[in-house]
Structure formats: structure tokens, C-alpha cells
C-alpha positions as a Python dict, from the first residue, in 0.01 Angstrom:
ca = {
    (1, 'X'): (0, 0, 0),
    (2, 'X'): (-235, 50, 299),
    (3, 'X'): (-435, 299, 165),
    (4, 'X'): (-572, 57, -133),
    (5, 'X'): (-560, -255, 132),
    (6, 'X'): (-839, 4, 317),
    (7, 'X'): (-1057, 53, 25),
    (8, 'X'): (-1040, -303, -97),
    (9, 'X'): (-1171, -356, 323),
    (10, 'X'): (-1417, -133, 297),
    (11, 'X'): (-1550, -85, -97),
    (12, 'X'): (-1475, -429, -218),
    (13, 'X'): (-1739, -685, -248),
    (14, 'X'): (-1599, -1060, -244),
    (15, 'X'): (-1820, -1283, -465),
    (16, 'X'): (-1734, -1673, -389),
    (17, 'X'): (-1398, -1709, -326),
    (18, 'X'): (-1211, -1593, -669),
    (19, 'X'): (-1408, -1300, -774),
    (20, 'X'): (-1339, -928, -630),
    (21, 'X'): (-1554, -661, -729),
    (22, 'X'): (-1375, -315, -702),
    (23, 'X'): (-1609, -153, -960),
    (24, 'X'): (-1712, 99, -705),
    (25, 'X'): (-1347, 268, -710),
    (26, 'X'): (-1092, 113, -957),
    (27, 'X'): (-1246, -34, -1251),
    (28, 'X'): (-1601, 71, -1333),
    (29, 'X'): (-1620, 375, -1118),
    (30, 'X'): (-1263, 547, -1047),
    (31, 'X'): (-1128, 741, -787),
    (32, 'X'): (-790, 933, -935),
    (33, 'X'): (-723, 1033, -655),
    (34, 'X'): (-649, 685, -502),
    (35, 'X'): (-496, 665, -899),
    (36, 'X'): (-241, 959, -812),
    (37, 'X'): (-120, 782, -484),
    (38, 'X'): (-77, 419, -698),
    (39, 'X'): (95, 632, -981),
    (40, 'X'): (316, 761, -738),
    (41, 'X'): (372, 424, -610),
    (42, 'X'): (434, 290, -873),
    (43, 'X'): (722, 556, -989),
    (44, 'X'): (915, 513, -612),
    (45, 'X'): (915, 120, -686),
    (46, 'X'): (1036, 155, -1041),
    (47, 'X'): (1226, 436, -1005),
    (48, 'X'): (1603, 416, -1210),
    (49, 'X'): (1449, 216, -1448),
    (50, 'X'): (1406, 495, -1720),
    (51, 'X'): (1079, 372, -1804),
    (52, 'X'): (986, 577, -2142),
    (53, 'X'): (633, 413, -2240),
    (54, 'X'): (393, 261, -2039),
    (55, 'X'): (201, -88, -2197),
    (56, 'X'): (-182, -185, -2047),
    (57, 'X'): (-479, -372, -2218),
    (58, 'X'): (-832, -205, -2254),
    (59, 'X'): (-1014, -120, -2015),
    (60, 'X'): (-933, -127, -1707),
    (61, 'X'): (-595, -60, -1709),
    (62, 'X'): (-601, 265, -1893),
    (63, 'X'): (-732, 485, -1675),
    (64, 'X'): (-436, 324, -1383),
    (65, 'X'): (-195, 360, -1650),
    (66, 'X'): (-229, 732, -1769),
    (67, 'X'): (-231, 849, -1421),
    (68, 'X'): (98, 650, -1367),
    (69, 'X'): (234, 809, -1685),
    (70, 'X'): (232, 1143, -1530),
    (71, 'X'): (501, 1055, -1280),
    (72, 'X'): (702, 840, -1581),
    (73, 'X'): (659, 1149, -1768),
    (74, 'X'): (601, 917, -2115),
    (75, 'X'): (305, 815, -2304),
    (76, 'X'): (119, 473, -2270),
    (77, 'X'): (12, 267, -2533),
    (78, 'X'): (-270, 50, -2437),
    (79, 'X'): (-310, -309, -2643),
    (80, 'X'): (-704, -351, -2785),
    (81, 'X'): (-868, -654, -2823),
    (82, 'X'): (-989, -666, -3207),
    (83, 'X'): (-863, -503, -3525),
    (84, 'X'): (-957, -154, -3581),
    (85, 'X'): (-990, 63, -3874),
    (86, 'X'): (-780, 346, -3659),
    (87, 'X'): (-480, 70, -3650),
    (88, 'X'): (-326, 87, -4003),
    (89, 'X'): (-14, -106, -4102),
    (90, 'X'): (215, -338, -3907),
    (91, 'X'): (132, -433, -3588),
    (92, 'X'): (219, -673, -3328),
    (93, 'X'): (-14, -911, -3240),
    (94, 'X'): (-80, -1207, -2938),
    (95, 'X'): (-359, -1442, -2791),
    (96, 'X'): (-437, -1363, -2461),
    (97, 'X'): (-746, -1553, -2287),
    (98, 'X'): (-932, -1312, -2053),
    (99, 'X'): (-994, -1481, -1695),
    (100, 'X'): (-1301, -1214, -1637),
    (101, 'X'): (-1453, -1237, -1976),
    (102, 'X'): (-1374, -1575, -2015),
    (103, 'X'): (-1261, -1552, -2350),
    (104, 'X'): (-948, -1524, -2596),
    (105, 'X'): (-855, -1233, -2772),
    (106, 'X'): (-617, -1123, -3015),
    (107, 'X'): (-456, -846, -2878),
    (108, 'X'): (-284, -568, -3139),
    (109, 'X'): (-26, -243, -3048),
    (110, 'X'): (69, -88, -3385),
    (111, 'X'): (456, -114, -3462),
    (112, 'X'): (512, 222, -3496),
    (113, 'X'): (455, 312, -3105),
    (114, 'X'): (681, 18, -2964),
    (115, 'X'): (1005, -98, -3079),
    (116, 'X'): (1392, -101, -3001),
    (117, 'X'): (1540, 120, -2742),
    (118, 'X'): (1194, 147, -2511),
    (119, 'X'): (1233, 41, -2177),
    (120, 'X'): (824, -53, -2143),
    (121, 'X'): (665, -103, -1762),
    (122, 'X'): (371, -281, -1765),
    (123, 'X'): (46, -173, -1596),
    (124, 'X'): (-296, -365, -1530),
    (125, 'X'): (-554, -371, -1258),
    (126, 'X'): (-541, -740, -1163),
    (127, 'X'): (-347, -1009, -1158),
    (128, 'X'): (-473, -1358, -1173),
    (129, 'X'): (-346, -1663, -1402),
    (130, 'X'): (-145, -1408, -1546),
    (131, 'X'): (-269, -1487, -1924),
    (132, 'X'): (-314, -1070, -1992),
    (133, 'X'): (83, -987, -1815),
    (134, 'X'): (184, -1281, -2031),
    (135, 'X'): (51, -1164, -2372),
    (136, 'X'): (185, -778, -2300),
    (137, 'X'): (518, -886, -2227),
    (138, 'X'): (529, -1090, -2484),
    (139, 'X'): (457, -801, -2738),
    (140, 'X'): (714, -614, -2609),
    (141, 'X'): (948, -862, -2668),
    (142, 'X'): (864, -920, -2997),
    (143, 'X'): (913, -538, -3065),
    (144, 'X'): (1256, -540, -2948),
    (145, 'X'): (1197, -303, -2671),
    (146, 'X'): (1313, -369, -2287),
    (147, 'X'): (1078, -514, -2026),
    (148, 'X'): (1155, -310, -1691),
    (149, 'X'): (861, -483, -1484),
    (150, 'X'): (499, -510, -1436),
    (151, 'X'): (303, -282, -1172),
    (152, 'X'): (-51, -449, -1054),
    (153, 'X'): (-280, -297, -865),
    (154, 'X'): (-445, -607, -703),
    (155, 'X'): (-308, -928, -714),
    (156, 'X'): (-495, -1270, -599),
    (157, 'X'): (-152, -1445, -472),
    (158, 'X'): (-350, -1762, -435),
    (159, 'X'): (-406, -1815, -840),
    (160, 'X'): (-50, -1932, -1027),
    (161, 'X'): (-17, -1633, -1210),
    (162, 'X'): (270, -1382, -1037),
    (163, 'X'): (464, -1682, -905),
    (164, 'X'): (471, -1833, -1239),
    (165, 'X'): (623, -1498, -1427),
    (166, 'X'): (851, -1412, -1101),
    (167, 'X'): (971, -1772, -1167),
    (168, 'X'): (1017, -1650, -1554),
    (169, 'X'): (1223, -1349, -1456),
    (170, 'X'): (960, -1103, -1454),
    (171, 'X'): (953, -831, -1205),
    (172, 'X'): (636, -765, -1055),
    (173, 'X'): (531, -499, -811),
    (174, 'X'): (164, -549, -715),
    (175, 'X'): (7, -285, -466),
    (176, 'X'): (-197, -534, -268),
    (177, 'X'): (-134, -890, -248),
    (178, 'X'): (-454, -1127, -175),
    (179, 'X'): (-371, -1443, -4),
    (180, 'X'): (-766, -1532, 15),
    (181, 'X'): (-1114, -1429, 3),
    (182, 'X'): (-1417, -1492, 59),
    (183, 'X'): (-1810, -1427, 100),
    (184, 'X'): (-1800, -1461, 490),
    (185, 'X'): (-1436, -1338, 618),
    (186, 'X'): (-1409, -1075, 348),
    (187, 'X'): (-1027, -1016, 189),
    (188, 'X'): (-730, -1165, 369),
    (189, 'X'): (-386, -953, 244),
    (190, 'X'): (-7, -1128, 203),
    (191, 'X'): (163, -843, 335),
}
């Protein structure tokens, strides 16, 4: 998507050579209307798949993944990282270790908003190792519900984390693919 592979040019700020800081647009700051043209993205590439709920982890994902939901037409359900009071009854639960925090979490969706005969796309703003994709799709299968794919915003191609899940079946459509980075030469794009 050239129009994200412009602001990441021109917004982003590369910080060594594994750390990109889009803060200023996507996931501190956020422009929705760069969010309506990823949302609509994001429907052309998944279109057919009947996608009826849309799965992210707070925070930064939520904001991507309501905007998206307005094409999908559905709700999204977004995974939090601790136990709530708001989040009575059954839920499904998973470990995910956070690659920006540098921490694990248990992350919770409450049974009664996923289960059997959802066909789930995932949405999150980056993708690394791949620990956070991992841990979502992983509550969706233990729900029952159907997997359609994963939609990233920004992925850093030169961690293990989408070739590993592509190699584990997962579809994954990421809007800008980062083959390297750094300080001095800025943000180098796969595609």
C-alpha cells in the first residue's frame, strides 16, 4: 500500500535497526483517515471470506480494527491484557509475550463474544516475532470459530514472525512489508 509506505518515509522515525516509531500517525497519534484507506484495504484483500467479527489486542490495534469493521460490517472484539471486573464468566484465555513491552501477558476475550460458526480476521498494527498473532489465533481456535487470516499494518519481514505462521498455514496480509531499517538509510520496503 503506497500510501502507508509514504508516511512510514516521511513520519516514521527508525530507532537502531528493530525499532519503528509510527506514534506520530498510527499508534499514539492516529490519522483515520489513512485508517479508512487500510480498512478498505483490508476488505478488497479479504473479501469472500465472510468475515463476521474482527479479533485485535489492546491498544494499538483497536483503533485499526474498528475502522476496518466498518467495511466488514461486524463488531470487533479486542483481547485485554489482565482480568477485569467488566469480564464476568467464562473466558478464553492465552500467554502472549509482548516484543514492545517486553513482557508476558495473559490475554482474556469473554466466551460469550467468540465461539462456533465465526469466521474471525485478525487485525494488529505490527508484526514482529509474531508472539501477539500467535496468542489471537490461538483463542480463536480454542473457541471453535474459523480463522480467515490476519491483516497487519506494518510488518518487519526481517524478524521470524510472518514466515513462521505463513509456514503454519496462516494467511497474512500485511500493508507494508519492511525488509530493513535503520538510523542512517531510513526504512527499506519488500515490495
Amino acid at each position: 500500500m503506497e500510501l502507508l509506505k509514504e508516511r512510514i518515509r516521511r513520519d516514521g522515525k527508525v530507532k537502531g535497526t528493530d525499532v519503528l516509531k509510527v506514534d506520530s500517525f498510527l499508534n499514539h497519534q492516529m490519522d483515520v483517515e489513512l485508517f479508512q484507506e487500510m480498512g478498505k484495504e483490508f476488505k478488497r484483500r479479504f473479501a469472500g471470506c465472510e468475515v463476521n467479527k474482527i479479533l485485535t489486542i489492546e491498544a494499538s490495534g483497536i483503533g485499526i480494527a474498528c475502522v476496518a469493521a466498518e467495511y466488514f460490517h461486524c463488531p470487533v472484539i479486542f483481547a485485554k491484557k489482565s482480568q477485569t471486573k467488566n469480564i464476568a464468566g467464562d473466558v478464553y484465555t492465552t500467554k502472549v509475550q509482548s516484543f514492545t513491552h517486553g513482557k508476558v501477558y495473559d490475554v482474556i476475550v469473554a466466551k460469550e463474544f467468540l465461539g462456533p460458526g465465526d469466521k474471525v480476521l485478525l487485525i494488529d498494527d505490527f508484526l514482529a516475532n509474531g508472539a501477539a498473532l500467535e496468542g489471537l489465533a490461538r483463542l480463536v481456535k480454542d473457541s471453535g470459530a474459523e480463522l480467515v487470516g490476519a491483516g497487519i499494518v506494518i510488518e518487519k519481514a526481517f524478524q521470524p514472525g510472518g514466515d513462521r505462521l505463513r509456514a503454519e498455514g496462516l494467511r497474512i496480509e500485511s500493508l507494508a512489508r519492511v525488509k530493513s531499517m535503520s538510523e542512517e538509510t531510513g526504512v527499506e520496503f519488500v515490495d
